[in-house]
Every structure is written in structure tokens, then in C-alpha cells.
C-alpha positions in Angstrom: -3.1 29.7 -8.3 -6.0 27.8 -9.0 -9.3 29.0 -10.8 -12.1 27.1 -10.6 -13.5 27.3 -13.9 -11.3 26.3 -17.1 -7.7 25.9 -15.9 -6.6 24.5 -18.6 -8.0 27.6 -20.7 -6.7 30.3 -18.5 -2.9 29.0 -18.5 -3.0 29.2 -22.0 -3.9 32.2 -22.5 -1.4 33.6 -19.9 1.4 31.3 -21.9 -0.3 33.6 -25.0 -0.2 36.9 -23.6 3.0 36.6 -22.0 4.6 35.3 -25.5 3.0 38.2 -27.1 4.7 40.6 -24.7 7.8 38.7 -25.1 6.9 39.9 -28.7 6.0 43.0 -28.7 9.1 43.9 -26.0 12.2 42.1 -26.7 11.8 41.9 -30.6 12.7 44.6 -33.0 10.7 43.2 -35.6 7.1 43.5 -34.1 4.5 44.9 -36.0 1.7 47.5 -35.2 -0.6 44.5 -35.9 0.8 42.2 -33.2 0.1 45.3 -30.5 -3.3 44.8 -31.6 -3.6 41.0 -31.0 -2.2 41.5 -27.4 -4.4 43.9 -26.8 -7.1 41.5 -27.9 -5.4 38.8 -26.4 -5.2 40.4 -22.5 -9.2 41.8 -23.1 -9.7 38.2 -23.8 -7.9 36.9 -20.7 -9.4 39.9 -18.0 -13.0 38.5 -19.9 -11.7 34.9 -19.0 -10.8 35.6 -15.0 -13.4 38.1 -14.2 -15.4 36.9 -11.9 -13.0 34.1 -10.5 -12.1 33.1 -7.3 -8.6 32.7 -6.6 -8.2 30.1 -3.9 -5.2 28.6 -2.1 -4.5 27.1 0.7 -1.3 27.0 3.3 1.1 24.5 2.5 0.8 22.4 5.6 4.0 22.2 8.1 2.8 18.3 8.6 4.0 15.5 6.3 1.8 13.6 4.2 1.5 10.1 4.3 1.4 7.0 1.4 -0.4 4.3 1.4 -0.9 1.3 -1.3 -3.6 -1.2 -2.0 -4.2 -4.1 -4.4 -7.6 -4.7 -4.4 -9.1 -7.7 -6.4 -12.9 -6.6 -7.2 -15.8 -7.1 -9.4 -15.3 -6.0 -13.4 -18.2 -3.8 -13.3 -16.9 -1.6 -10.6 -16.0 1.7 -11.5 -12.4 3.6 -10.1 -15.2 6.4 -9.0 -16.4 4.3 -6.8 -13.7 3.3 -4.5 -12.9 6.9 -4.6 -15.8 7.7 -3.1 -16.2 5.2 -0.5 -12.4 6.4 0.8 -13.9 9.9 1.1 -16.9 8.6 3.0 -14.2 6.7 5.2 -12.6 10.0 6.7 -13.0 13.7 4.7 -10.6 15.0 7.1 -7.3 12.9 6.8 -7.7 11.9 3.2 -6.1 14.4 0.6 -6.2 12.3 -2.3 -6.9 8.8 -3.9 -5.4 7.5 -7.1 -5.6 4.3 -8.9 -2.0 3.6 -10.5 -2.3 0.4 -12.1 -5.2 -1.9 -13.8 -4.4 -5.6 -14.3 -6.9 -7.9 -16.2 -6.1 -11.3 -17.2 -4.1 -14.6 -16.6 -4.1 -15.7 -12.8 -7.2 -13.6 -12.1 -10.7 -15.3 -11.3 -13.3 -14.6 -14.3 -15.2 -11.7 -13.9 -12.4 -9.3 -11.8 -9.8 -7.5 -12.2 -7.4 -5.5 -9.8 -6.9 -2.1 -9.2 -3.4 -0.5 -7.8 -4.6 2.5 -5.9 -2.7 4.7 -3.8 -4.1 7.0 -0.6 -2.7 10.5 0.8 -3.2 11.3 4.1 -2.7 14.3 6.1 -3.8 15.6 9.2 -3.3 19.9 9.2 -2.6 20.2 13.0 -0.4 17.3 13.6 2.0 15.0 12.5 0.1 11.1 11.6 1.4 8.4 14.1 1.1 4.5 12.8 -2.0 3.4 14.9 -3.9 6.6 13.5 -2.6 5.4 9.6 -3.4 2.3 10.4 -6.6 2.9 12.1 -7.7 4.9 8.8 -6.7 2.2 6.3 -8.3 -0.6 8.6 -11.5 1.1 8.6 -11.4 1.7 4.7 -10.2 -1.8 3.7 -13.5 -2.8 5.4 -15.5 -0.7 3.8 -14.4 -1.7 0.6 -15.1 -5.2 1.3 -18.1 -4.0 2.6 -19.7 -2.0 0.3 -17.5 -3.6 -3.3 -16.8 -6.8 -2.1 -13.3 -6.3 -2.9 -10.5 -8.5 -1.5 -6.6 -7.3 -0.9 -4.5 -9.0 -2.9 
């Protein structure tokens, strides 16, 4: 389950409420006081989901695919930033971009740096063939040189 605001927040306060039931059940030793603090506690948490959406989604029947690239760019450009031009490249097949690895230093031209960054794809209706993968990351290595400059390594 996923809530859109403070995810972090709510699945702490589940880990609190159900170690205070854990508590209040399984102990002999709880005290009239530590009924009170779940009560608190579970106001606290209905306060803290009200009004949430819970969203999910179908986990697809379609493998995902992985894809690498080095790319050697400018120091001054910003992880967000390849991010978003691999979203602009195709919303629908990409499920997720990460950068894995930053390398500044020896045996790099002054002024760059490179960036490790991996790519997710997926389509939900059918399984990715080679020329569709490689059609994707064609298109987004040239917008990256487009738009960034940036070169493969």
C-alpha cells in the first residue's frame, strides 16, 4: 500500500500501534496507562490516513527490462535532469531511472564528470522485443547528447 502523503510517517506509526497491541495483548505486565497511549496512538494514526488514497496498481504479467549507461557530461548538470529528459523520451515504456554511480577525477576531461545510470522499461500489454529496447535507448542516448551534450563513455 502506498499513501501519497507521509509514507514514511504512516509506517511508523503502524510499526507503533501494532507494537503497542503486541503490548497490551501478549504481555501480562501492561498497564492501564499503556491502553491509553494505544488508544492515543490508533486516534493518531485514523487522524494520519483519513482522507488518503490508497493506490495500487496490478503487478504486470510482462517482464521488465534493464538497461545501463555511462554518460560523460558537463559538471553543472544535475541527475534531475537526465531524469527528466528520459521521461520526455517515452512516459509509456519507462518505469524508472536511477543514477548508480558518480565518478569525478583522474582520466576525466576538466569540467565533467560521469554518471552510471540505469533505465526500467516495461511495456503493460506485451512482452519488449530488442528493436523496440533498442529503439527506446537510441532515441534517448540522442536526446541526451542533444539536449546535455553528454557523450557515452
Amino acid at each position: 500500500m502506498y499513501f501519497r502523503k507521509n509514507k514514511i510517517q504512516f509506517m511508523k506509526k503502524l510499526y507503533l500501534l501494532l507494537l503497542s497491541v503486541y503490548l497490551l495483548f501478549c504481555l501480562d505486565s501492561c498497564r492501564q496507562s499503556d491502553e491509553f497511549e494505544l488508544k492515543g496512538e490508533l486516534e493518531e494514526l485514523m487522524k494520519a490516513i483519513e482522507g488518503n488514497t490508497v493506490s495500487y496498481k496490478e503487478i504486470s504479467k510482462f517482464p521488465a527490462v534493464k538497461r545501463d549507461l555511462a554518460l560523460l557530461i558537463d559538471k553543472k548538470v544535475q541527475f534531475a535532469e537526465i531524469e527528466k529528459i528520459a521521461y520526455e523520451t517515452d512516459k509509456k515504456l519507462l518505469k524508472s531511472v536511477e543514477l548508480f554511480d558518480v565518478y569525478e577525477g583522474k582520466n576525466l576531461e576538466a569540467g565533467k564528470k560521469s554518471y552510471a545510470v540505469s533505465f526500467m522499461l516495461q511495456d503493460e500489454n506485451a512482452t519488449l522485443n530488442d528493436k523496440q529496447i533498442d529503439k527506446f535507448m537510441q532515441k534517448l542516448i540522442g536526446n541526451l547528447q542533444n539536449k546535455l551534450g553528454a557523450v557515452l563513455r
